[in-house]
C-alpha positions as CSV (number, residue, x, y, z in Angstrom):
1,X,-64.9,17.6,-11.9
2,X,-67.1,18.7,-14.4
3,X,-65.1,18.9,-16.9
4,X,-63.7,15.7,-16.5
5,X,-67.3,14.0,-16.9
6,X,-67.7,16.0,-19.2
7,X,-65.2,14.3,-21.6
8,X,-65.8,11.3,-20.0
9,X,-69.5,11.3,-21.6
10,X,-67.7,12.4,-25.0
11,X,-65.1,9.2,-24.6
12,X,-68.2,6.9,-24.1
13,X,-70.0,8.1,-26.6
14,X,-67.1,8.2,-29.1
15,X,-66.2,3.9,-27.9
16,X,-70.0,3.1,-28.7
17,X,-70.1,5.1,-32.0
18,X,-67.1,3.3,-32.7
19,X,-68.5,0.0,-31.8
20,X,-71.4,0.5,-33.0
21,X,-70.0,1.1,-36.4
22,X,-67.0,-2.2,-36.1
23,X,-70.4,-4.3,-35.5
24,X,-72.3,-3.2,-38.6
25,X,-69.3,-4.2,-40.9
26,X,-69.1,-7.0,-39.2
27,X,-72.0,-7.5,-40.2
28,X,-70.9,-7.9,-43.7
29,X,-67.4,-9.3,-42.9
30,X,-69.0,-12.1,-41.2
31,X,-71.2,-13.7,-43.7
32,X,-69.0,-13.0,-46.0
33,X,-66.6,-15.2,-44.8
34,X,-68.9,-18.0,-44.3
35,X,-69.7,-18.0,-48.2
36,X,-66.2,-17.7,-49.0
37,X,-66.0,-14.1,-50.8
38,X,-62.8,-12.3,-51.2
39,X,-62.1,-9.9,-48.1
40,X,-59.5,-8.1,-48.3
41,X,-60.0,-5.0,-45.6
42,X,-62.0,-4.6,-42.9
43,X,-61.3,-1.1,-41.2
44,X,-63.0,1.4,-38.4
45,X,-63.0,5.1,-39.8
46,X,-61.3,6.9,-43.0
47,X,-58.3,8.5,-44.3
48,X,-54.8,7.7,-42.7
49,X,-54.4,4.2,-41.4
50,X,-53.6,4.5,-37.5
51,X,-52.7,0.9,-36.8
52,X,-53.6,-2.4,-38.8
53,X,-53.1,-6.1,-39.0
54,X,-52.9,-8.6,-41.8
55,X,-54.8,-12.0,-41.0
56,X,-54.8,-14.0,-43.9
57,X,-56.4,-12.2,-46.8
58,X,-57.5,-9.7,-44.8
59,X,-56.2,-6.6,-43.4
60,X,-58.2,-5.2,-40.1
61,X,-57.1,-2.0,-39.1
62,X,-58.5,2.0,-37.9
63,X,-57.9,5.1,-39.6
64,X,-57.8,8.5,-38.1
65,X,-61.3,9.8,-38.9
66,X,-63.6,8.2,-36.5
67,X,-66.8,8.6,-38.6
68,X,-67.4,5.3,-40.6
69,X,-65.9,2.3,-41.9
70,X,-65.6,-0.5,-44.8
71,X,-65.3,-4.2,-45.4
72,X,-64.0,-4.5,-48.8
73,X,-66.0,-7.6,-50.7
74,X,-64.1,-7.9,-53.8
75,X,-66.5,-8.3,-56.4
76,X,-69.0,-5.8,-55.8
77,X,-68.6,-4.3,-59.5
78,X,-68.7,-7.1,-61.8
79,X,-66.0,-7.6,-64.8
80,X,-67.4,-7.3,-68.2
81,X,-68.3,-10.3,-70.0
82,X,-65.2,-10.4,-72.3
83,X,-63.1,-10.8,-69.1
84,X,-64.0,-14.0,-68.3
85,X,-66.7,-16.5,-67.9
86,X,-69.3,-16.4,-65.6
87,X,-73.5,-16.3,-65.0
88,X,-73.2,-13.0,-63.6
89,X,-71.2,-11.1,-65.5
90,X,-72.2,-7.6,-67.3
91,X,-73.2,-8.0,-71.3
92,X,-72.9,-4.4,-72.3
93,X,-69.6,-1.9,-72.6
94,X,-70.8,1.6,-72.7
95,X,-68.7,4.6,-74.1
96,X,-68.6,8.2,-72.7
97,X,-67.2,9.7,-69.9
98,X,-68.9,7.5,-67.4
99,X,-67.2,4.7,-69.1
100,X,-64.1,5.3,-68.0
101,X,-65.1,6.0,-64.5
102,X,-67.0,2.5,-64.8
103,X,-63.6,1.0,-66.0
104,X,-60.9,2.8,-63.3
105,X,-63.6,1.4,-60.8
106,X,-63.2,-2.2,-62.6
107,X,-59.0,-2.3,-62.8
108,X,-59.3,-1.6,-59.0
109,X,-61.2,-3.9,-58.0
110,X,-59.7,-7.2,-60.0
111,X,-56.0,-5.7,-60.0
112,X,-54.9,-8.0,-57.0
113,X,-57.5,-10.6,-58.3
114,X,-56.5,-14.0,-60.1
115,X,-57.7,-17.2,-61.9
116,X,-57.7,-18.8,-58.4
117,X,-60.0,-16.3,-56.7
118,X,-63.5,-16.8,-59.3
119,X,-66.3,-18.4,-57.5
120,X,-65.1,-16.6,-54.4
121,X,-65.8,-13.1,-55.9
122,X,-69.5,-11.2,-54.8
123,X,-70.8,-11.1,-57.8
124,X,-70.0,-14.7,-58.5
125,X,-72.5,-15.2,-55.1
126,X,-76.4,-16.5,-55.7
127,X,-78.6,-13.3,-55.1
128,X,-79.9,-14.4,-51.2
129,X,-76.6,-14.6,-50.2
130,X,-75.9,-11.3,-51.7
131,X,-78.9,-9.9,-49.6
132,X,-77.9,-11.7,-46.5
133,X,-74.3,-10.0,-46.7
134,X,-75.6,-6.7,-47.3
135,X,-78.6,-7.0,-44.9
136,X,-76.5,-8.1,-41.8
137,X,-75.0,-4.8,-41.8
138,X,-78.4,-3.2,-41.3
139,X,-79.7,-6.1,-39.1
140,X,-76.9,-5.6,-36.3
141,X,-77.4,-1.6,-35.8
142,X,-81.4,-2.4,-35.7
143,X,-80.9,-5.1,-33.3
144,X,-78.6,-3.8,-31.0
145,X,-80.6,-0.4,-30.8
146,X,-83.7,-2.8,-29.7
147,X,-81.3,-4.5,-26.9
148,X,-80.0,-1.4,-26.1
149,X,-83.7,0.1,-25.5
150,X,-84.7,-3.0,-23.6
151,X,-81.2,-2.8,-21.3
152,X,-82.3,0.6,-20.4
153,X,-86.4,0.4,-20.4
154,X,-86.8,-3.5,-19.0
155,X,-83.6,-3.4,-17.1
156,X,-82.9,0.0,-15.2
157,X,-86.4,1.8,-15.7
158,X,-88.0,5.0,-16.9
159,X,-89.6,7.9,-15.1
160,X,-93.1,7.7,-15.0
161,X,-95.4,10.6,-13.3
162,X,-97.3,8.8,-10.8
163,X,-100.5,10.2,-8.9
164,X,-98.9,11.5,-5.9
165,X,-97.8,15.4,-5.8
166,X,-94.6,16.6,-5.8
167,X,-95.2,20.7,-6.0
168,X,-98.2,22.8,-5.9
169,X,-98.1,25.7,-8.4
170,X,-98.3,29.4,-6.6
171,X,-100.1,30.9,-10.1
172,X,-101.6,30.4,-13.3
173,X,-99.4,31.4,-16.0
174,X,-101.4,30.8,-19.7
175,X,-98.9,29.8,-22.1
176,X,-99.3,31.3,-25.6
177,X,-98.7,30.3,-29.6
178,X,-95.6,32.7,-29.0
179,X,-94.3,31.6,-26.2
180,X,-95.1,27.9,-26.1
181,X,-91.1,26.7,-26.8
182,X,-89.9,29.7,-24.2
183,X,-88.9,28.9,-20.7
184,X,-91.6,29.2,-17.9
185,X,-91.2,32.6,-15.8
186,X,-91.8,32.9,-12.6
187,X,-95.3,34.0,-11.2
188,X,-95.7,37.7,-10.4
189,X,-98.5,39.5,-8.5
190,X,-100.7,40.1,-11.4
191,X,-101.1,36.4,-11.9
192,X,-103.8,34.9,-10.2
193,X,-103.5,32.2,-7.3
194,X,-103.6,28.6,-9.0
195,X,-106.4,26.6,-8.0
196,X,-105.0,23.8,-6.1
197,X,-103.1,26.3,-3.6
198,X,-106.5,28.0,-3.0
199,X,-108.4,24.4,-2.4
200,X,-104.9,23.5,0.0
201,X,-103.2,20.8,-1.9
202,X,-100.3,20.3,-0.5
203,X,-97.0,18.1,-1.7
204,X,-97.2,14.6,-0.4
205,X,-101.4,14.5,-1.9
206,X,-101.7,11.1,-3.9
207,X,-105.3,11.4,-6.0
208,X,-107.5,8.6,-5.2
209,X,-110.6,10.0,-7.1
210,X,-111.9,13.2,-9.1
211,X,-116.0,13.8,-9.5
212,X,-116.5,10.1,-8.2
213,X,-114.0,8.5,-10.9
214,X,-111.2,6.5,-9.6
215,X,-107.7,7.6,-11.3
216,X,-104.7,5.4,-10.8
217,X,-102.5,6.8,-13.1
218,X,-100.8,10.5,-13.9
219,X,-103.0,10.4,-17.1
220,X,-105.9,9.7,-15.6
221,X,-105.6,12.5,-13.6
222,X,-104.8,14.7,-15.9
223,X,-107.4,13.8,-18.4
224,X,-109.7,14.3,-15.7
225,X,-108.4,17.8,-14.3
226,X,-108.2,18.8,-18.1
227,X,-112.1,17.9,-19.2
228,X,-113.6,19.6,-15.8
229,X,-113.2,23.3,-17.6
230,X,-114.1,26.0,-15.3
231,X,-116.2,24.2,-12.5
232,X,-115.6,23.0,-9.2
233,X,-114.4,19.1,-8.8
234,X,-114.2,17.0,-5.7
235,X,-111.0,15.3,-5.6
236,X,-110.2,13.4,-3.1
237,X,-106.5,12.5,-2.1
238,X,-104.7,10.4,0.1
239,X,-103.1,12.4,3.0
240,X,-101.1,10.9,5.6
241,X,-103.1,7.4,5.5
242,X,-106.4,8.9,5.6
243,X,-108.8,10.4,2.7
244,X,-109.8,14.1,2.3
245,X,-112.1,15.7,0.2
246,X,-111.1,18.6,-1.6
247,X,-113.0,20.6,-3.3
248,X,-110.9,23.3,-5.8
249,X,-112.4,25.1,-8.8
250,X,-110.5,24.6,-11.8
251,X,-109.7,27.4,-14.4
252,X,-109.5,27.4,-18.1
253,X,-106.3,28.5,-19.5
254,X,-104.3,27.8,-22.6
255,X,-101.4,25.1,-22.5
256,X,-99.4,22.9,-24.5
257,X,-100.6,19.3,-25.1
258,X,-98.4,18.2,-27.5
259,X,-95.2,17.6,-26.6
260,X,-94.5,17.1,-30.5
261,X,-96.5,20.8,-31.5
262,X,-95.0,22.8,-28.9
263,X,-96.3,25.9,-30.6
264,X,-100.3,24.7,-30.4
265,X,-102.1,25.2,-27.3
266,X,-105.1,24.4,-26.3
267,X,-107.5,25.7,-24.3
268,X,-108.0,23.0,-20.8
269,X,-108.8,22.8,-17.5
270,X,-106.2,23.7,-15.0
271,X,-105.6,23.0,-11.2
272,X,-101.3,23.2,-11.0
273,X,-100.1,20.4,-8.8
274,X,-96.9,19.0,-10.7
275,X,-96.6,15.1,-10.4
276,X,-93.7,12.9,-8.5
277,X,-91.6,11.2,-10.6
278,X,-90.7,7.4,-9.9
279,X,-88.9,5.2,-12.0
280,X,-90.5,2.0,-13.6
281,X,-89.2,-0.5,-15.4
282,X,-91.2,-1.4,-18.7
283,X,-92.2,-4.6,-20.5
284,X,-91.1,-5.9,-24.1
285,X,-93.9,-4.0,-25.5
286,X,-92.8,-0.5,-24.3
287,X,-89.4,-1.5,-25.9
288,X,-91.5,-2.2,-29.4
289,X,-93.5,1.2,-29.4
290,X,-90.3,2.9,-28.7
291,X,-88.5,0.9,-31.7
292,X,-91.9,1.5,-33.8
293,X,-92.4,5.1,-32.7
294,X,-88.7,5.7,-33.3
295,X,-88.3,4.2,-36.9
296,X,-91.3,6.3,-37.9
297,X,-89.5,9.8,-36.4
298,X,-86.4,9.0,-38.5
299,X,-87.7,8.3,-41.3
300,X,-89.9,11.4,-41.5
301,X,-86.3,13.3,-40.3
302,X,-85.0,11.2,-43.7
303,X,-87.5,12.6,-45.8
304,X,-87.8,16.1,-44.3
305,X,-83.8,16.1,-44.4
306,X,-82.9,18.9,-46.9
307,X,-85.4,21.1,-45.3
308,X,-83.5,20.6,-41.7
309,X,-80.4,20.9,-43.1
310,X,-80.9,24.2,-44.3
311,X,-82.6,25.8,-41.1
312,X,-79.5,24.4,-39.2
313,X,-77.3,25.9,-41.4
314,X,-79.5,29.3,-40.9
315,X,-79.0,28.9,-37.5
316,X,-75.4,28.3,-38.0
317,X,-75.3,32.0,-39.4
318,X,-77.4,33.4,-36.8
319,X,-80.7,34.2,-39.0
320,X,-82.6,32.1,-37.1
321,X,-82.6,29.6,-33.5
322,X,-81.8,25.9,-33.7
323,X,-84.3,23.7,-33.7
324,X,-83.8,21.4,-30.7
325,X,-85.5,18.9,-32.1
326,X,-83.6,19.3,-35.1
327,X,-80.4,16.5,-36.5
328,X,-77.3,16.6,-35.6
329,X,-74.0,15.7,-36.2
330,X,-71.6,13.2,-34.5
331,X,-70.0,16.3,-33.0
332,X,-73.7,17.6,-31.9
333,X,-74.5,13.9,-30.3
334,X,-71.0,13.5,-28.6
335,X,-71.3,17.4,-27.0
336,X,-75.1,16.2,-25.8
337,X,-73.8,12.6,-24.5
338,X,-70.8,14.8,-22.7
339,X,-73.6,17.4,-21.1
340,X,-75.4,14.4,-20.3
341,X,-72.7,13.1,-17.8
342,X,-71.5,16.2,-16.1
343,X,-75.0,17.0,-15.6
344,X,-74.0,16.8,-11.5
345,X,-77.9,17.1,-10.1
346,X,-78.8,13.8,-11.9
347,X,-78.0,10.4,-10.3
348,X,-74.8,8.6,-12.4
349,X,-77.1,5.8,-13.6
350,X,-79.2,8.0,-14.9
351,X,-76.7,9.4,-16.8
352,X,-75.6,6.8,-18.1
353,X,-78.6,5.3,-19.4
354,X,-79.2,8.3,-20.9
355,X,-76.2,8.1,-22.8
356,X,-77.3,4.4,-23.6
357,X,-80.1,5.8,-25.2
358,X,-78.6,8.2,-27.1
359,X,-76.7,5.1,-28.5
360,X,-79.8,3.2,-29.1
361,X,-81.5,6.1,-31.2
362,X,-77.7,6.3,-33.2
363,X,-77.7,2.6,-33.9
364,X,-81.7,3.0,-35.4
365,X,-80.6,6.1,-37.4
366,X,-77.8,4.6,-39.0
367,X,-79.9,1.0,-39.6
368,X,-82.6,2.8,-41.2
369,X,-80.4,5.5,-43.1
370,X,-78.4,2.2,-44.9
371,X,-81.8,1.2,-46.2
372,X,-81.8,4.1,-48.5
373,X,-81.7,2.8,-52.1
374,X,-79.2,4.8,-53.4
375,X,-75.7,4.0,-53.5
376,X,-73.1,4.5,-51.4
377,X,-75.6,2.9,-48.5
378,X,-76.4,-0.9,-48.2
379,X,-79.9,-0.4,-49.6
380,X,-78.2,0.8,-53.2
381,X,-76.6,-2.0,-53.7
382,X,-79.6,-4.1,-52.1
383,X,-81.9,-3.1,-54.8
384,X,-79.4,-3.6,-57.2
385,X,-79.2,-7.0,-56.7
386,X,-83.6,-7.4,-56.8
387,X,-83.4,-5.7,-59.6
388,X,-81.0,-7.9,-61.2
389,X,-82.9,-11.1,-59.8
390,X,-86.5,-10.2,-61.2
391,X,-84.8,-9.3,-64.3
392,X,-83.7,-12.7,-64.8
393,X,-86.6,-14.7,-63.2
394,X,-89.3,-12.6,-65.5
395,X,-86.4,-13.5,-68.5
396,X,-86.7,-17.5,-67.4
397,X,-90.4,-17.2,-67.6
398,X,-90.3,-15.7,-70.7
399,X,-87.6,-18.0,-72.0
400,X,-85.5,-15.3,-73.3
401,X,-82.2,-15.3,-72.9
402,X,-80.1,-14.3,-69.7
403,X,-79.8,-10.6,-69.5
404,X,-76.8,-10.9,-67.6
405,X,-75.9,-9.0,-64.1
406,X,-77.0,-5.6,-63.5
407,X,-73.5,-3.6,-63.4
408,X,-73.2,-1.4,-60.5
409,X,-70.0,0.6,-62.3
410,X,-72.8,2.5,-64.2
411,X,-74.1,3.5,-60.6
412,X,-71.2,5.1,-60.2
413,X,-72.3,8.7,-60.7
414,X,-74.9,8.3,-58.5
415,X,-72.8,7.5,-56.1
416,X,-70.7,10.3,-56.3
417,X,-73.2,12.9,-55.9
418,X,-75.1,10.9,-52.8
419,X,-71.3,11.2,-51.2
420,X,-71.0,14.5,-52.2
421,X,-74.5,15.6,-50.4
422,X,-73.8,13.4,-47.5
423,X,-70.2,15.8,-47.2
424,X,-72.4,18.5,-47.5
425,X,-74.5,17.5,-45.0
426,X,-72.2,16.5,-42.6
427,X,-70.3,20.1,-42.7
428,X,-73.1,22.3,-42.6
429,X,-74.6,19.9,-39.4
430,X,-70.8,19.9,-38.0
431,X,-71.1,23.5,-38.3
432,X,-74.1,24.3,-36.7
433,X,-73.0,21.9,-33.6
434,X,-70.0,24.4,-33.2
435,X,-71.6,27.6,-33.5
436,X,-75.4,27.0,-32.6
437,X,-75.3,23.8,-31.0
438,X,-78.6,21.9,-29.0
439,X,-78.1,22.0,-25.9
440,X,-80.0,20.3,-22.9
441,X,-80.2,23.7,-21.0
């Protein structure tokens, strides 16, 4: 049975990366249509077509490797100017070996086009409707991550600690810089007797007060708990519909308080109840801080990339652990979403929100990883195209003549080496997911 949910978390995971990735290009396909560009292919995944259609001009179809897709917008590189006439067209014809590559990319891209197709060809589109096919991409993975984060967080609920006790600690075990991302070990009869078990908490206790100040929520009390130090506090707690007052002494020991820096401790107050955990659905503004909190961790994982890559692969060799915090691949995500749902002790729902999540966070990745300005993503060919429209506004102003269209064919190194990291990338991450994968355990 495990087994079975198991791969049934992988399948679901796999459908929504897949879906996922048919909605961002249609993203493009769609508002391409409406301004009438050439499509000629829209397709889920790369290398050998499994199955495909041909509706009008276009061919819809999905390839065997499930890890991408395209809509081909014929126009993207523009012709050069002596090829025809148009606004947009390129005004220079370099020489040297990126020339040619510039030209193979240009006798691809027109050799099924005819008189009959110019004015319906991207580059022959005004610059906003350039943007808006481009950006629509981007738009549909950021929005659906939000609705997907507000399905789980407004809809079904998150756990939230909440002020009642759920288990009294028997010790007090300090946690050190060394051991702060180890597992917690079990007491042992050197380790003194934890405050609350001495004062007799007992599982069941709701706080209602500590020193005289009212606490309502889990952070609250903690705050409270953790800013007493080594003195004795009167707490009172709720206890089978009545109040008592008890009266425990607190000890100073080091924890983590960070969940972020779990290798820096502190040095608190400590009474060791652990908190019931209830679930709560959010409002819209949880659902924002998420988005907000999340687009600010992926971007620093975007910029700190490299540097991950590398310990990963490290870890993939054995010369150091995985980070779990670490990225991961699609392998890496689909064995987590597949521990996710044969994770038996957990309630179903909550494993498939979870999942739902995991979703959500792909869809924001892969938003914010388009808006990259470098070609192959959306955002290359996104600030090709302000470039190319300051250029000619600050030419109009100055009344000089049209410089013509920037022309993406000289890009096309560039492009070549950003695909070549992102194999890289992908290999060494693929990798480390088989031979030191995260794992929830």
């Amino acid at each position: 049975m495990t087994v079975l949910l198991f791969v049934l978390g992988v399948l679901v995971f796999v459908v929504g990366l897949l879906g996922s990735v048919a909605l961002h290009e249609a993203g493009h396909l769609i508002p391409g249509k409406l301004f009438h560009v050439k499509v000629t292919q829209f397709m889920i995944g790369f290398g050998r077509t499994l199955w495909s259609r041909q509706r009008g001009e276009t061919e819809y179809g999905l390839k065997a490797i499930p890890l991408g897709g395209y809509c081909k917008l014929v126009g993207m590189v523009p012709p050069n100017a002596d090829e025809g006439a148009t606004a947009t067209m390129v005004r220079s014809r370099p020489t040297g070996m990126f020339a040619q590559l510039a030209s193979d990319a240009r006798d691809a891209e027109y050799e099924h086009v005819d008189a009959a197709d110019h004015g319906r060809l991207f580059y022959d589109k005004p610059w906003w409707q350039r943007l808006v096919i481009l950006g629509s991409g981007v738009a549909i993975n950021l929005v659906l991550a939000f609705v997907l984060f507000a399905i789980t967080f407004m809809g079904y609920g998150v756990y939230q600690a909440t002020t009642t006790v759920s288990r009294v600690s028997e010790c007090v075990i300090a946690v050190t810089a060394v051991t702060a991302d180890q597992p917690q070990r079990d007491c042992t009869a050197e380790d003194p007797a934890s405050p609350a078990r001495e004062a007799g908490f007992r599982p069941g206790d709701r706080f209602v007060s500590i020193n005289g100040e009212p606490v309502r929520t889990w952070r609250q009390t903690q705050q409270a708990i953790r800013g007493n130090g080594e003195r004795t506090a009167a707490v009172v707690v709720e206890r089978d519909g009545r109040e008592v007052t008890l009266r425990p002494t607190t000890t100073v020991t080091t924890q983590v308080t960070d969940a972020e820096k779990p290798t820096e401790v502190s040095e608190v107050g400590f009474l060791g109840v652990v908190p019931t955990q209830e679930r709560e659905r959010q409002d819209l503004g949880y659902v924002v801080s998420v988005m907000a909190d999340g687009t600010w961790q992926t971007l620093r994982t975007i910029g700190t990339l490299p540097a991950r890559v590398w310990d990963a692969g490290q870890a993939a060799l054995g010369l150091e652990e995985r980070d779990p915090n670490g990225p991961m691949s699609v392998v890496g995500a689909g064995r987590v979403a597949g521990e996710l749902a044969s994770e038996d002790r957990v309630p179903a729902l909550d494993r498939f929100f979870a999942i739902i999540t995991l979703l959500a966070g792909l869809n924001l990745f892969l938003g914010l990883v388009n808006l990259v300005p470098l070609p192959p993503f959306d955002g290359g060919q996104m600030a090709t195209t302000l470039y190319e429209t300051v250029r000619r506004a600050f030419a109009r102003l100055r009344r000089r003549p049209d410089p013509g269209g920037v022309d993406a064919a000289k890009l096309l190194p560039v492009t070549y080496v950003m695909a070549s990291v992102i194999l890289v990338v992908s290999l060494v991450l693929v990798v480390a997911d088989v031979l030191a994968p995260i794992t929830l355990s």
